[in-house]
C-alpha positions, 0 to 999 in steps of 0.5 A, spaced: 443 474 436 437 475 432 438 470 425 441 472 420 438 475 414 442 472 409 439 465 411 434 466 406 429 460 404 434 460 398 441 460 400 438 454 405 436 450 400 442 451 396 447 449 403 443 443 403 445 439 396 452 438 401 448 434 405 445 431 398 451 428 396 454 427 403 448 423 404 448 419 398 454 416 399 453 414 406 446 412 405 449 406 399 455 404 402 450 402 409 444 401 404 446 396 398 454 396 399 457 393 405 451 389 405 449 386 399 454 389 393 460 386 396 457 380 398 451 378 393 455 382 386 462 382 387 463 375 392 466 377 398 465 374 404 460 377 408 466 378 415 470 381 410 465 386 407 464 388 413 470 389 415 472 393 408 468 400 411 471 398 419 478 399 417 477 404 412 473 409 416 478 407 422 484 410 419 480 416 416 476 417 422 484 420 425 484 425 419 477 428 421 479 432 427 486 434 423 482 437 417 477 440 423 484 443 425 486 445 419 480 448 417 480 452 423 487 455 422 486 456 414 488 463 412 487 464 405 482 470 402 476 466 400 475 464 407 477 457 411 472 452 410 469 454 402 476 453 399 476 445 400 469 445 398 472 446 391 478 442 393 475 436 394 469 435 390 473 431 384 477 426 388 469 425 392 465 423 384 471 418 383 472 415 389 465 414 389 465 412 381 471 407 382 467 404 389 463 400 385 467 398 379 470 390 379 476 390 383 481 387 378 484 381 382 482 374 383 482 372 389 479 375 395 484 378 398 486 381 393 480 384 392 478 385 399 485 390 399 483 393 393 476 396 395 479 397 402 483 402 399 478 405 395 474 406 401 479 410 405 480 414 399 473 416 399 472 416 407 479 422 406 475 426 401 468 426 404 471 428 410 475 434 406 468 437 405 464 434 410 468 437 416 468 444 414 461 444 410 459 442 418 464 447 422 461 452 417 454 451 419 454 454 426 457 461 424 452 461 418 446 461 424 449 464 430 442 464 433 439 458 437 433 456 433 436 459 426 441 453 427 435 448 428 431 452 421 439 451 417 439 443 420 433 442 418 434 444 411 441 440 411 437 434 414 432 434 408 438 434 403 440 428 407 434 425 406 433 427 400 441 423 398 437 417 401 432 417 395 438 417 391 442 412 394 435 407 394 435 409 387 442 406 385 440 399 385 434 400 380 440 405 376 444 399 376 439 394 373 437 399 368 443 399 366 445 391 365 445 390 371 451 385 375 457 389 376 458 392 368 451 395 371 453 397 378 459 401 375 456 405 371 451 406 376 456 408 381 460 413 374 453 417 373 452 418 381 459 420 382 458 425 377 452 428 381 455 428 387 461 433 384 458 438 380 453 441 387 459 442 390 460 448 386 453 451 388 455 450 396 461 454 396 457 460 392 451 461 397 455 459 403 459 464 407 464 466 413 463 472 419 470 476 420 470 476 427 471 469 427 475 468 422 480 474 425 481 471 431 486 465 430 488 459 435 492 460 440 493 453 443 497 447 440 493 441 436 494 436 441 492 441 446 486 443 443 484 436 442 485 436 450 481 441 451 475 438 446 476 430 449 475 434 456 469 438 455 464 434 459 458 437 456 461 435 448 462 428 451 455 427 454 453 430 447 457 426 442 456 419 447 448 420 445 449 422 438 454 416 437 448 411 440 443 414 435 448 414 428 450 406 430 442 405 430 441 409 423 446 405 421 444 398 423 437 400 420 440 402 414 445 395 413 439 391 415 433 393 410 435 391 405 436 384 408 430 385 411 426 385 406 430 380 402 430 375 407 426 375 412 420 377 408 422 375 402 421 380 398 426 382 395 422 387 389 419 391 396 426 394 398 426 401 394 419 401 395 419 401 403 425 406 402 422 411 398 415 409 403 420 411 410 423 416 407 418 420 405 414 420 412 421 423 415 421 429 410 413 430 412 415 429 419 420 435 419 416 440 419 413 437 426 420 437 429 422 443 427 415 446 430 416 443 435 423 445 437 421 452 437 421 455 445 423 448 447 429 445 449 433 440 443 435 435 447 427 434 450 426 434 442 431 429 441 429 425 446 422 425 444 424 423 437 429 417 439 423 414 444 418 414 438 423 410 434 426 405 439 418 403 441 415 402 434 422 399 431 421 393 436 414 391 433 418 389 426 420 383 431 413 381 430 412 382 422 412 376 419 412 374 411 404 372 412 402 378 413 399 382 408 404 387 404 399 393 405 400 392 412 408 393 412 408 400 407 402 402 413 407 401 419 414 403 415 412 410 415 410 410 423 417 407 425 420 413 420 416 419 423 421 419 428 428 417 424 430 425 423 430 428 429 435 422 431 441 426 426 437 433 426 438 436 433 445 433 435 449 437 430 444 443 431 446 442 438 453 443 437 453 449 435 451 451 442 458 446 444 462 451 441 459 457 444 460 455 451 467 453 449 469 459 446 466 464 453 471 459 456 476 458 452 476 465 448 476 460 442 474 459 436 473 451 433 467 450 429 473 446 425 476 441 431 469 440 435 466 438 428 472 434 425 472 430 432 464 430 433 464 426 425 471 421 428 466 418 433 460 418 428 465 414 423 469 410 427 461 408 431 457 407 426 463 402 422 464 398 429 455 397 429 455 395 421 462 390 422 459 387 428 452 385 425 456 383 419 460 378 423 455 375 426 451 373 420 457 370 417 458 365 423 450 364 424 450 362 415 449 368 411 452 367 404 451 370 396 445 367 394 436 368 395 437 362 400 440 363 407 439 358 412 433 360 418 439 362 423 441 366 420 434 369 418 431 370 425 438 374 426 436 378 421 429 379 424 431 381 431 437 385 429 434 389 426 427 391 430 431 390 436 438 392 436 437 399 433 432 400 439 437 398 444 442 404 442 436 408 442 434 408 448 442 408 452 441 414 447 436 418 450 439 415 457 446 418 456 443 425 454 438 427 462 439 432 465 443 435 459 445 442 461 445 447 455 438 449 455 436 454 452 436 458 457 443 457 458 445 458 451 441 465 451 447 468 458 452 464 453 451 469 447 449 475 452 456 473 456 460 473 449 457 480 447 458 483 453 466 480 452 466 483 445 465 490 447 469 490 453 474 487 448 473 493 443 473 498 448 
């Protein structure tokens, strides 16, 4: 198929600011909320701050699948994926908004439960507009390497939420700081976070075809066909492995930099510094993505991140500050392409699903590809957080030296493991490009022999 040419640059930047928000969320709640708001600003102990995101996206991560299913089945005239874009924007900015107000209960349990649910409630609604924003991506870009080009605007949105999601601390101090800030903060932020919802369900759009061609097979038989697609599991494994990684580096950063380097002022900076060596790092991806295989990509990407993240074992607080903001941009040359060629990877997945299986689902394939990323990453975020717990991390600047050296070597070295099983689990990955160019001609073939 040659691309689409309603995939103007445009059209791909509005589509982005989906990611923005989507990102946004993810970003604080791993940067500055499980971390450091739940435990430093509201007084949670740090096992129950860590158990707040486990329980809340366990329980979402079954809607996922179920909303990917409805999308797919989903038959109203404006389409099956830009109606819930509109549907779920509103509860998306509460929830959000409430997240960071002072839960109104003394003791611990009490507000332990109360953030729980709020974060279930925000998980249910982010997933409402994330699974089909995902499912819809694929049949918006129907060719291998326009997948690859609208991915890498998505993932310049997701960087992009980042950079908002570093700047709500800062907001939060600007305005008053402590928990009157933070919930102001997190109010402003929810607003942002709706209104772009508007702009994506005007510029994106649904094909015909796909949409005429309901599922035939059952819910739980679906699910059966996706959880034995070997080459989506082999996929999904290795992008699992690198989410707990991002997630794990976004959990860890701030603490990092406040209790191991002891400098807690430098967080937002090395943030905005990371970052922005991923945005310039994008367009040397997506080059280098044009005439190769993704997984080669990917694996390249993953390999360049786990070796120069390890050196941050090494870093002490002795060493100069320059120092650091010259090495933070190396590690993150390789962070983008950690997210950016799995998801465009899956809409080889479905292609290979729909000549098997004559069915289209975008919708189940994505909501199932995000179950596991949830569930995955809130087991990483859960697991770090308890061991600091038992090795003395507490509220407060002074943490004992247990706990700090945890915090050094967790964060170079853990994400580089998963990195690494990673790249293993995706060798010898049989979707090349070559085998996805027959795919497409074996459906082509298979649709004029249908209209006949």
């Amino acid at each position: 198929m040659s691309p689409d040419p309603r995939l103007t640059p445009a059209r791909k930047s509005v589509y982005a600011l989906g990611d923005v928000t989507i990102n946004t969320s993810l970003a604080a709640l791993s940067l500055i909320y499980a971390s450091y708001f739940l435990p430093q600003v509201v007084d949670l102990r740090a096992a129950l701050a860590g158990l707040v995101p486990l329980i809340a996206r366990a329980l979402d991560a079954f809607a996922d699948p179920l909303m990917g299913r409805i999308s797919d089945r989903t038959a109203w005239r404006s389409g099956r994926r830009r109606p819930w874009f509109l549907i779920g924007a509103i509860p998306y900015g509460v929830s959000f908004w409430l997240l960071w107000v002072d839960a109104p209960f003394a003791s611990s349990e009490g507000r332990f439960a109360y953030y729980t649910a709020i974060y279930l409630v925000h998980a249910l609604s982010m997933t409402v507009l994330t699974v089909p924003y995902m499912a819809i991506l694929p049949e918006m870009a129907t060719d291998y390497d326009a997948r690859t080009s609208l991915n890498t605007y998505r993932t310049l949105g997701s960087l992009i939420g980042v950079f908002a999601a570093v700047a709500v601390r800062p907001v939060a101090e600007a305005l008053g700081g402590g928990k009157e800030g933070f919930a102001a903060a997190g109010a402003i932020f929810g607003v942002l976070m709706t209104l772009p919802w508007i702009a994506v369900h005007r510029v994106t759009f649904e094909r015909n075809e796909f949409r005429t061609r309901p599922s035939e097979q059952g819910h739980f038989e679906s699910l059966r066909v996706v959880f034995f697609h070997r080459t989506f599991l082999q996929l999904t494994l290795a992008y699992i492995m690198g989410r707990i990684a991002m997630d794990l580096a976004g959990a860890l950063l701030i603490l990092y930099t406040t209790f191991w380097l002891l400098r807690p002022d430098d967080f937002e900076l090395v943030m905005v510094l990371f970052l922005s060596a991923v945005v310039l790092a994008l367009p040397f991806w997506l080059r280098l993505a044009q005439g190769r295989d993704k997984a080669q990509v990917f694996t390249i990407g993953s390999l360049w991140w786990a070796l120069t993240s390890l050196g941050l074992v090494f870093v002490t607080p002795e060493w100069p500050r320059w120092v650091i903001f010259a090495y933070v941009p190396i590690v993150g040359f390789g962070y983008a392409v950690v997210d950016l060629m799995p998801w465009s990877m899956l809409g080889e997945v479905i292609d290979q699903d729909d000549l098997e299986t004559g069915e289209r689902r975008e919708g189940l394939y994505n909501g199932v590809f995000t179950f596991l990323r949830k569930l995955g990453g809130a087991l990483g975020v859960f697991f770090v957080m308890s061991i600091l717990d038992l090795l003395g991390y507490r509220k407060g600047a002074e943490q004992s030296e247990t706990a700090r050296e945890a915090i050094r070597w967790m964060t170079g070295a853990a994400p580089a493991f998963f990195l690494l099983v990673g790249v293993l689990l995706l060798r010898a990955y049989p979707l090349t490009r070559r085998r996805h160019d027959e795919i497409v001609a074996e459906l082509a073939m298979r649709d004029r022999d249908r209209d006949r």
